[in-house]
C-alpha positions in Angstrom: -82.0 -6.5 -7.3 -79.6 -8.7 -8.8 -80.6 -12.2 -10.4 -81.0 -15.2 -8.7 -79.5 -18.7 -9.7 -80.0 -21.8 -9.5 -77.7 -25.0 -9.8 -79.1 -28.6 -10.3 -77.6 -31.7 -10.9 -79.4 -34.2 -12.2 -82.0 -35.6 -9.9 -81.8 -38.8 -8.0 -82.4 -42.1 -8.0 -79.2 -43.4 -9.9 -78.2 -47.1 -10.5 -81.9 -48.1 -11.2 -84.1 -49.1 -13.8 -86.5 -46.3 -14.2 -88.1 -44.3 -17.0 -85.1 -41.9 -16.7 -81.8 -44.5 -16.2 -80.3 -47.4 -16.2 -79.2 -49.7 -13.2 -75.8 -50.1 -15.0 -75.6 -46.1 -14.8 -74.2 -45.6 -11.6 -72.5 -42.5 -10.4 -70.0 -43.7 -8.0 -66.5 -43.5 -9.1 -65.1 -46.7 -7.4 -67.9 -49.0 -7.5 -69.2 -48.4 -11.1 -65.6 -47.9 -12.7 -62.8 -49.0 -10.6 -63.9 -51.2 -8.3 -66.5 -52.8 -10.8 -67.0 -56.6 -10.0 -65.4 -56.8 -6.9 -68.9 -57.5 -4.8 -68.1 -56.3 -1.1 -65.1 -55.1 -1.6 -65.9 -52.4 -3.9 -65.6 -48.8 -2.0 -68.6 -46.5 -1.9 -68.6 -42.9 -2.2 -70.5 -40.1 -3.8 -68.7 -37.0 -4.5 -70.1 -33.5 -5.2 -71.1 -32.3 -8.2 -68.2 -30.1 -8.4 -68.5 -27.7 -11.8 -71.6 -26.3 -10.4 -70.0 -25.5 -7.1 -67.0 -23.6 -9.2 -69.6 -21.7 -10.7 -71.6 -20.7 -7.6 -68.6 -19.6 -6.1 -67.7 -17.5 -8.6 -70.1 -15.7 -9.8 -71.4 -12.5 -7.3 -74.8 -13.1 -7.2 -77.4 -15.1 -5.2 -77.0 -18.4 -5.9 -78.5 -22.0 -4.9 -76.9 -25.5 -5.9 -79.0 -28.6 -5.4 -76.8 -31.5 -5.2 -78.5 -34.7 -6.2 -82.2 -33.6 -5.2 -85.2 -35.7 -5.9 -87.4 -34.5 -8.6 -89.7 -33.4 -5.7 -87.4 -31.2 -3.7 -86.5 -29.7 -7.3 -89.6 -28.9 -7.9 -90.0 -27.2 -4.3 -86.8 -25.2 -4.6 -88.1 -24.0 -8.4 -90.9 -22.1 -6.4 -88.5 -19.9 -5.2 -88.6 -18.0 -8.3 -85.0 -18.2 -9.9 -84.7 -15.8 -13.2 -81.6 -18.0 -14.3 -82.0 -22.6 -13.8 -79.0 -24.5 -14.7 -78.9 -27.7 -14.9 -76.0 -30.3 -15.5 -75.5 -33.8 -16.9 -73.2 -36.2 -18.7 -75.2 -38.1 -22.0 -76.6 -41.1 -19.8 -78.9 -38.6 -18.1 -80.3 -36.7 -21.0 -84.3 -37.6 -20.8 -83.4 -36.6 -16.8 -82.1 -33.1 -17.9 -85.3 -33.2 -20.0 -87.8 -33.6 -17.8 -85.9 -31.2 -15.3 -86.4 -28.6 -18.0 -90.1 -29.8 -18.7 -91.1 -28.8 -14.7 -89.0 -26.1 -14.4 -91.1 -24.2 -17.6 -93.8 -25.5 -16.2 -93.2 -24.3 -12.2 -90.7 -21.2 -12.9 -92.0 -19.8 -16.6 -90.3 -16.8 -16.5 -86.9 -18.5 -15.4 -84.1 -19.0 -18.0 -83.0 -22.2 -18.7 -79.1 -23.2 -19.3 -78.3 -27.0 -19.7 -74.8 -27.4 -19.4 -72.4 -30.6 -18.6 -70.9 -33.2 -20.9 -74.7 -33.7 -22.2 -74.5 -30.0 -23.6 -72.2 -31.1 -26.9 -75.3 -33.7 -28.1 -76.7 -32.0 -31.3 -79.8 -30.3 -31.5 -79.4 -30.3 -27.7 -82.0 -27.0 -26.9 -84.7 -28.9 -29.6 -84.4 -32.1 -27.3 -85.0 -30.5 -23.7 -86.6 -26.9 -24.2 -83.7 -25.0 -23.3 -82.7 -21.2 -23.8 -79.1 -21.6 -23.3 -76.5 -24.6 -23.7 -73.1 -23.7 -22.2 -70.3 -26.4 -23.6 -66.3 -25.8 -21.7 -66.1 -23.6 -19.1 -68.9 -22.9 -17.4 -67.7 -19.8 -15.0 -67.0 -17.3 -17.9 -70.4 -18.3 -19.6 -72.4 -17.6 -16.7 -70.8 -14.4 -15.8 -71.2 -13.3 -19.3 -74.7 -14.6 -19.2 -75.1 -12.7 -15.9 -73.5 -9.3 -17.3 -70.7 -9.6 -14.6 -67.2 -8.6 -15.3 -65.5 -11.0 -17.3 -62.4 -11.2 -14.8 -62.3 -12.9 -11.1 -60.6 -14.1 -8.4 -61.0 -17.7 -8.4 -62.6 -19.0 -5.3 -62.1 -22.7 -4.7 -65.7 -24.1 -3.0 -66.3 -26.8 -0.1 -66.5 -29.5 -1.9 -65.9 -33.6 -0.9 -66.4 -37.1 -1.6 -68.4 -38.7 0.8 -67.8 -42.3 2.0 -70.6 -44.2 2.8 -69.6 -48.1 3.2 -66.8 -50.5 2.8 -67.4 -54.1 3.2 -71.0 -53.6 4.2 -69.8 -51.6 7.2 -71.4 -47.8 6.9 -69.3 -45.0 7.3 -70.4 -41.7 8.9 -69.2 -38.5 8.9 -66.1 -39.0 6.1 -65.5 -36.4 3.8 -62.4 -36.1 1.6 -62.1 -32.0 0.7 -61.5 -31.6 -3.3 -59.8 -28.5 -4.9 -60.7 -27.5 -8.9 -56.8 -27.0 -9.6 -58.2 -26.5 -13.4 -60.3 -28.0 -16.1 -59.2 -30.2 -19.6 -56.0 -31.1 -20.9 -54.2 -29.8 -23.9 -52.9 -33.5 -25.5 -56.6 -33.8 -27.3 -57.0 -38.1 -27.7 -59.9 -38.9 -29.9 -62.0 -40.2 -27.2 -61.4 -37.9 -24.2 -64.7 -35.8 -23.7 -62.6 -33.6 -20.8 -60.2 -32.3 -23.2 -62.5 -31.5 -26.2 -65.5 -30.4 -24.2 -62.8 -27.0 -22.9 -61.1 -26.6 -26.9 -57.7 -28.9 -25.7 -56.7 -26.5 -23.3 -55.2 -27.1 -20.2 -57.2 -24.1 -17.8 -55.4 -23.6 -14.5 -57.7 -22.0 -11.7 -54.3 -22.7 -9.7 -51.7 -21.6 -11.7 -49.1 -20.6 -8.8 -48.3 -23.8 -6.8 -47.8 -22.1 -3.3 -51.2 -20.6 -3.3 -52.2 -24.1 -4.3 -50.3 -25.3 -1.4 -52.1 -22.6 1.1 -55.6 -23.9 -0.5 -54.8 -27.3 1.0 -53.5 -26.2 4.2 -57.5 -24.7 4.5 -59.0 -27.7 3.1 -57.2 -30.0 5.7 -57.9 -27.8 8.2 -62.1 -27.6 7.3 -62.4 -31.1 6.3 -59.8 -32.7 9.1 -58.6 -34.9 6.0 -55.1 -34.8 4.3 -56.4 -37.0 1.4 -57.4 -34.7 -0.9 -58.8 -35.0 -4.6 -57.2 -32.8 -7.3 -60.1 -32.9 -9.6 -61.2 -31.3 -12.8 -57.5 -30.9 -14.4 -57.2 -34.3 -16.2 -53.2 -33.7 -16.4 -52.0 -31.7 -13.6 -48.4 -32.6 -14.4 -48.5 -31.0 -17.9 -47.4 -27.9 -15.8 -44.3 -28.9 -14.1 -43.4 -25.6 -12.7 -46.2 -25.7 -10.9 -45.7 -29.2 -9.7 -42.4 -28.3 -8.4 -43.3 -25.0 -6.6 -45.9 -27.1 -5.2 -43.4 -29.7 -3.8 -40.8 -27.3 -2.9 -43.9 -25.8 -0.4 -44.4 -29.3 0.9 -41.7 -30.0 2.1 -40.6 -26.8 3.3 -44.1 -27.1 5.6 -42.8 -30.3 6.4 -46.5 -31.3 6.5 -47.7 -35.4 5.2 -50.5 -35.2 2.0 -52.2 -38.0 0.4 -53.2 -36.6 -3.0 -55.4 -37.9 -5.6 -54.4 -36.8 -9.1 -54.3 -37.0 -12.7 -50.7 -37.0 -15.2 -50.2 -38.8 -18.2 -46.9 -41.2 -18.3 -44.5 -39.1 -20.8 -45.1 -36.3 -17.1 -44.8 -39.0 -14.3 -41.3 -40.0 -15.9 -40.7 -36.1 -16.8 -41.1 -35.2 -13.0 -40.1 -38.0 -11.6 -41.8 -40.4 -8.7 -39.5 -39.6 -5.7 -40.7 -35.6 -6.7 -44.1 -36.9 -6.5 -44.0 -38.6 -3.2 -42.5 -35.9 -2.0 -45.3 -33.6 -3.3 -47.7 -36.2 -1.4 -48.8 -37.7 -4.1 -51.0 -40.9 -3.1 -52.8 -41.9 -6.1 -52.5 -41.0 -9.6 -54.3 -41.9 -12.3 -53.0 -42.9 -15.5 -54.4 -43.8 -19.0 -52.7 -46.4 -20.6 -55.3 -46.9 -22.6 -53.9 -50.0 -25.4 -51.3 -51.3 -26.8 -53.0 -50.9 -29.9 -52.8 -47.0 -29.1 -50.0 -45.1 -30.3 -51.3 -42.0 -28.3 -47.9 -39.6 -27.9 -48.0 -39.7 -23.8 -47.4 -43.0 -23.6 -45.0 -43.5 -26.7 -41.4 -45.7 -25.6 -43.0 -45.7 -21.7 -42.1 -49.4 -19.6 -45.8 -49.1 -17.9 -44.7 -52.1 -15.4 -41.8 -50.3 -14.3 -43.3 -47.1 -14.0 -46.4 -48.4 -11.9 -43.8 -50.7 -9.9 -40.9 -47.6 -9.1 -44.4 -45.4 -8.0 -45.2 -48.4 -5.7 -41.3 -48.1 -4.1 -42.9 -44.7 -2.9 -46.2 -46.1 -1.8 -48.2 -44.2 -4.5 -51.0 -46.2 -5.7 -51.8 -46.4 -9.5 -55.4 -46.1 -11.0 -54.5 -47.7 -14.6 -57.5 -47.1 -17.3 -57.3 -49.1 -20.5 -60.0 -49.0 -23.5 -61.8 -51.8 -24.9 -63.0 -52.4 -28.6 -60.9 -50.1 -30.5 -61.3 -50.4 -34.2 -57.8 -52.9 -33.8 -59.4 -55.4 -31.7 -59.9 -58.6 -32.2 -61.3 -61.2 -29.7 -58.0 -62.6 -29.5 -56.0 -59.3 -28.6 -57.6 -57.5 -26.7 -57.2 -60.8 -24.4 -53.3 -60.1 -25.2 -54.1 -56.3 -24.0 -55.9 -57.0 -20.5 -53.1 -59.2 -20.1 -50.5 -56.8 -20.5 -52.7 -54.1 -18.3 -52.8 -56.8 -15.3 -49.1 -57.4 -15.6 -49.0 -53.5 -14.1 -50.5 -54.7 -11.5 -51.9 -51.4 -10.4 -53.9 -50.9 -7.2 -57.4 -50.0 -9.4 -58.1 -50.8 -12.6 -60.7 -48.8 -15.5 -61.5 -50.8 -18.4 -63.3 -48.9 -20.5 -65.3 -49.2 -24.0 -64.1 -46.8 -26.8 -67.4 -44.5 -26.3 -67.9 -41.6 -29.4 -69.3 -39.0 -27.0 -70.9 -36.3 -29.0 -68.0 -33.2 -29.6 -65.1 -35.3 -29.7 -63.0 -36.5 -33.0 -63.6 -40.4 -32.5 -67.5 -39.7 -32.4 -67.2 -37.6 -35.6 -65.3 -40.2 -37.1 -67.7 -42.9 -36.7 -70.6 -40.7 -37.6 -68.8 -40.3 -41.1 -68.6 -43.9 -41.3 -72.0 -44.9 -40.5 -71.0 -46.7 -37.2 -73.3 -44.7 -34.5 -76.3 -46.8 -33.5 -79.1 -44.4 -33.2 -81.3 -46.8 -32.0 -79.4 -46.6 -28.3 -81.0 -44.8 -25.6 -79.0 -42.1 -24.5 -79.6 -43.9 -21.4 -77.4 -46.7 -22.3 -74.6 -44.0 -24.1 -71.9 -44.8 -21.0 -68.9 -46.8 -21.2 -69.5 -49.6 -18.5 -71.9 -51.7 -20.5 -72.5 -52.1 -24.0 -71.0 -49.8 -26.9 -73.9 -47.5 -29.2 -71.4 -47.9 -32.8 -70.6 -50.8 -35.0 -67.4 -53.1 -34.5 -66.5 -55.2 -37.1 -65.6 -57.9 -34.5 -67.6 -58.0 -31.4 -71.3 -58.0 -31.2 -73.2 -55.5 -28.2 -73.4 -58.5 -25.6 -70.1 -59.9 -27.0 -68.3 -56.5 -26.1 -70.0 -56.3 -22.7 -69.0 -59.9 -21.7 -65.5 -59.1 -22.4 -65.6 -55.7 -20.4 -66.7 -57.7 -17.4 -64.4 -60.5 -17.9 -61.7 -58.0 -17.8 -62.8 -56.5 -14.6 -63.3 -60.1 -13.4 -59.5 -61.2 -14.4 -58.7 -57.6 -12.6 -60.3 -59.2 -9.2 -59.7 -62.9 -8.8 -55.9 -62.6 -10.2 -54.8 -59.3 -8.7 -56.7 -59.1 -5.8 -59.1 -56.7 -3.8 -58.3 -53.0 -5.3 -58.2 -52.2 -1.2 -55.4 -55.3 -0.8 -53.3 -54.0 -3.2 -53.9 -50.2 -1.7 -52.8 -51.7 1.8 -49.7 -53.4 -0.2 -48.4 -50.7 -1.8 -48.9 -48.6 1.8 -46.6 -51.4 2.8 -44.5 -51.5 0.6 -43.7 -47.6 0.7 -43.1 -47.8 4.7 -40.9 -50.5 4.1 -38.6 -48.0 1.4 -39.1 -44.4 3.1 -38.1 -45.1 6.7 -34.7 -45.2 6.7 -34.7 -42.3 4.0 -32.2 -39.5 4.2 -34.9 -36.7 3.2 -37.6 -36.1 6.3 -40.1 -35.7 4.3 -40.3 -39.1 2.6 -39.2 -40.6 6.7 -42.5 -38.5 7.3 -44.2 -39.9 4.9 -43.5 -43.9 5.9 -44.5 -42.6 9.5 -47.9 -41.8 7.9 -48.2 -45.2 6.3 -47.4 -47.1 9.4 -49.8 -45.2 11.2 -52.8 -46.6 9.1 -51.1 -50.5 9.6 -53.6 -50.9 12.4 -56.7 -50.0 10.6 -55.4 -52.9 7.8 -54.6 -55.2 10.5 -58.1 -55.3 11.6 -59.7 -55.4 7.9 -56.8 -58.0 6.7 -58.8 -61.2 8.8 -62.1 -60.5 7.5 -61.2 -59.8 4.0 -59.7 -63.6 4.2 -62.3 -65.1 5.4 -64.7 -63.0 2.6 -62.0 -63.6 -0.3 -64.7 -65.8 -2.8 -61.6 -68.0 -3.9 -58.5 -70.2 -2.3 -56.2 -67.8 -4.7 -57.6 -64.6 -3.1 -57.5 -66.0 0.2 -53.8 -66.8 -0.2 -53.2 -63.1 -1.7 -54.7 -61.7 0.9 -52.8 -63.7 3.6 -49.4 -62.9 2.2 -50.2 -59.3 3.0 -51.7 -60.0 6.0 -48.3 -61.8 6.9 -45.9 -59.0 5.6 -48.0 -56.2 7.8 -47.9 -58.7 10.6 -44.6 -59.8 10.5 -43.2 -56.1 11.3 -46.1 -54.4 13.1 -47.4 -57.5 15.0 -50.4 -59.7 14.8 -54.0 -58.9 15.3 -54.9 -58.5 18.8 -58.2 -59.4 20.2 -59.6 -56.2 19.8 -58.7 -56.2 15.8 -59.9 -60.3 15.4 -63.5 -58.9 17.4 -63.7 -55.9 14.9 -63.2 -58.6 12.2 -65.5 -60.8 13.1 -67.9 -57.7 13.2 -66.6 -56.4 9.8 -66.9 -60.2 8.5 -70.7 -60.6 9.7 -71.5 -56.8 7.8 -69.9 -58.4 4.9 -72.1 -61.6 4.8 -74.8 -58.8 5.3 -74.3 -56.8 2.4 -73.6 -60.0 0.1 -77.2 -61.0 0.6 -78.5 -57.7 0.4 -77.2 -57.1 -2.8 -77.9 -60.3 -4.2 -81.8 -60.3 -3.7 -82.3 -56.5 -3.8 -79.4 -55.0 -5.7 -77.1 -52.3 -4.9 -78.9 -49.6 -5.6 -80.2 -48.8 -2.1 -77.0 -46.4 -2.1 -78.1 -43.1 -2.7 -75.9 -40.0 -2.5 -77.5 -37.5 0.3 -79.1 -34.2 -1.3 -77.1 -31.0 -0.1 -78.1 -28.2 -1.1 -75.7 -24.9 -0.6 -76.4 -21.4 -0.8 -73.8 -19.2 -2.0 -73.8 -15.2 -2.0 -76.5 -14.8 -0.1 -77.6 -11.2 1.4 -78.9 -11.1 4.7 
């Protein structure tokens, strides 16, 4: 008989204050790190915990994931006597792992536990949960070596999504937006970046030929009925621009309209080129400026307002991330910073605290100099809150009062993150349609189709806007979407009105009971199973 696995995230609740987490520890992309302070507006989703998919679907044996269970149903599905339980984590849900260990030694004695995740590189790891095995960088190869399976393989990408669940109080059903692992890590190795240490600053392509890449998302479109789909694990997917090219090249020989969510550093944007990237179907990319104070080499000599301006010409939206309370900053300067981020004026904004994560060179660097607060829960070790090191110039409260200032700033004098989406969609109809290449004329036709969603949502996100300023932001839009592609109708101002009255809703829901009554669903997948 071969061995049974299995797969387990870290159980549920999240975003609370319990014995295991924090309230502040949320596990929603958008709403705990990009859309952060923005109340109603913020978009809700919960994606799939993705690296133990990859591993279930590549490893030939029985194999069980539990996405997000409840300590209960964990407990249940441990009866089923697995010889191998992973689990996997990132820091903030340590004492989680822990007591996910503690039950399955308990319920499954015989069964070996690996602890793997971000959460794995924390010294004296196996002393603090109990486990047989840690597995830190790629987990695939460890398990199959772990398992006695040959060490090569086809990779198989899984079914994997993000989930959206609500947006402006309204709840969304049935949305799910596929994800393919194109690769793990990047090779350009900054101090902080957990990703690229945790897999040894390499860049590990699972996708290394860029028309098979292109067939995999011709079957995720297909098995999702979504063409917005996440390229997720590979933190720089531009540092292989052959790949990016044959990739294009397939695109828009299919003629076929993506929306792609992706990582690249600056130094590859300019390399490739935005015009190659729309054509690619790029929709969102995600880029780390991180500071001016920063002199990391991918973002040496780059204009960052021009760049995230000439990417808006072709209707791609820019995530920008910056860090907060580098060793440089001062109270005064790192106002001067924000203020040079929000000059981008990118469509999503990460502001993020320098955070030494155990295995990377900043967190061995402030170790040597004393600066790691033991005394900090791993609970409260995440970067949307208050730091766990010594800075000569901000105190713990001091730094998380300018984090959320900064998101603040990001909100009342940018604008809704989903206003400026809708802009730039805008704004990329209003440069591709009269474009000699079909492909970008294709593309503009896609972004017109989705005006008549935003001229529904455009009236109610007025009336919702908290401030005058927002209100008249949000009106301008309103009246560049209008003034080609008419005004609401009566059908669009009722579905406002009802959008309006869900968004009064959630307000006072979340100001007398939080917003933690999100919870991501429990899946839990079965993979190589023999009838």
């Amino acid at each position: 008989m071969p061995p049974r696995v299995l797969l387990a995230s870290a159980f549920k609740p999240f975003g609370v204050d319990d014995p295991y987490s924090r309230r502040e520890s949320k596990i929603e992309l958008y709403h705990n790190q990009l859309t952060r302070e923005q109340g109603v507006f913020s978009m809700r989703d919960f994606m799939n915990t993705f690296g133990l998919h990859v591993i279930a679907n590549n490893i030939e044996v029985p194999t069980t994931v539990l996405d997000f269970p409840t300590l209960a149903r964990f407990e249940r599905e441990l009866r089923n006597d697995y010889d191998v339980v992973g689990i996997g984590a990132i820091l903030p849900n340590l004492m989680k792992v822990k007591k996910m260990a503690e039950t399955a030694r308990r319920v499954s004695p015989r069964s070996k536990i690996v602890v793997g995740g971000f959460c794995a590189t924390l010294p004296r790891i196996k002393e603090l949960t109990g486990a047989d095995e840690v597995c830190v960088g790629e987990g695939i190869g460890f398990m199959r070596a772990l398992l006695g399976l040959p060490e090569e393989f086809e990779f198989k990408n899984p079914d994997i999504f993000a989930q959206s669940t609500e947006i402006f109080g309204v709840p969304l059903i049935g949305i799910k937006n596929p994800h393919i692992v194109v690769g793990l890590g990047c090779s350009y190795g900054c101090d902080f970046c957990s990703p690229s240490h945790f897999f040894g600053r390499r860049h590990l392509k699972f996708f290394t030929d860029g028309r098979k890449l292109f067939e995999e998302m011709v079957r995720v479109e297909k098995r999702f009925g979504s063409n917005l789909i996440c390229f997720i694990g590979d933190d720089n997917f531009l540092l292989d621009l052959k790949r990016a090219e044959e990739l294009r090249q397939a695109v828009v020989e299919s003629g076929k309209v993506f929306n792609l969510f992706l990582f690249g550093s600056a130094d590859r944007v300019i390399e490739f080129g935005p015009e190659k990237l729309a054509e690619m179907g790029c929709g969102t990319i995600w880029i780390g400026r991180e500071s001016r104070l920063a002199a990391y080499r991918k973002n040496r000599g780059v204009d960052m307002p021009a760049l995230v301006a000439e990417l808006r010409r072709y209707g791609i939206k820019t995530i920008l991330s910056s860090i907060l309370l580098l060793d440089g900053h001062t109270k005064e300067n790192m106002k001067a910073d924000v203020d040079e981020h929000l000059a981008c004026n990118p469509a999503f904004s990460q502001f993020s605290l320098y955070s030494p994560v155990p295995g990377t060179p900043l967190w061995e660097r402030l170790k040597e100099e004393n600066r790691i607060l033991e005394s900090i829960p791993f609970e409260d070790c995440h970067a949307f809150k208050q730091p766990w090191f010594i800075h000569s110039q901000f105190s713990l409260l001091e730094a998380e009062r300018a984090q959320t200032e900064a998101y603040r700033r990001d909100f009342f004098e940018l604008g809704p993150s989903v206003m400026r989406f809708m802009a730039a969609d805008f704004e990329g109809w209003q440069n591709l349609k009269d474009s000699p290449k079909p492909i970008l004329r294709a593309r503009a036709e896609f972004f017109a189709h989705n005006m008549w969603k935003y001229r529904a949502l455009l009236p109610a996100m007025e009336v919702l806007a908290p401030t005058a300023e927002m209100k008249a932001l949000i009106r301008e839009t309103r009246r560049k979407i209008e003034s080609c592609f008419g005004p609401a109708n009566l059908a669009f101002r009722a579905a406002a009105a009802g959008i309006f009255v869900a968004g009064r809703v959630r307000e006072f829901r979340t100001r007398y009971f939080g917003d933690g009554d999100l919870q991501p669903r429990t899946r839990v997948v079965r993979y190589n199973e023999r009838n």
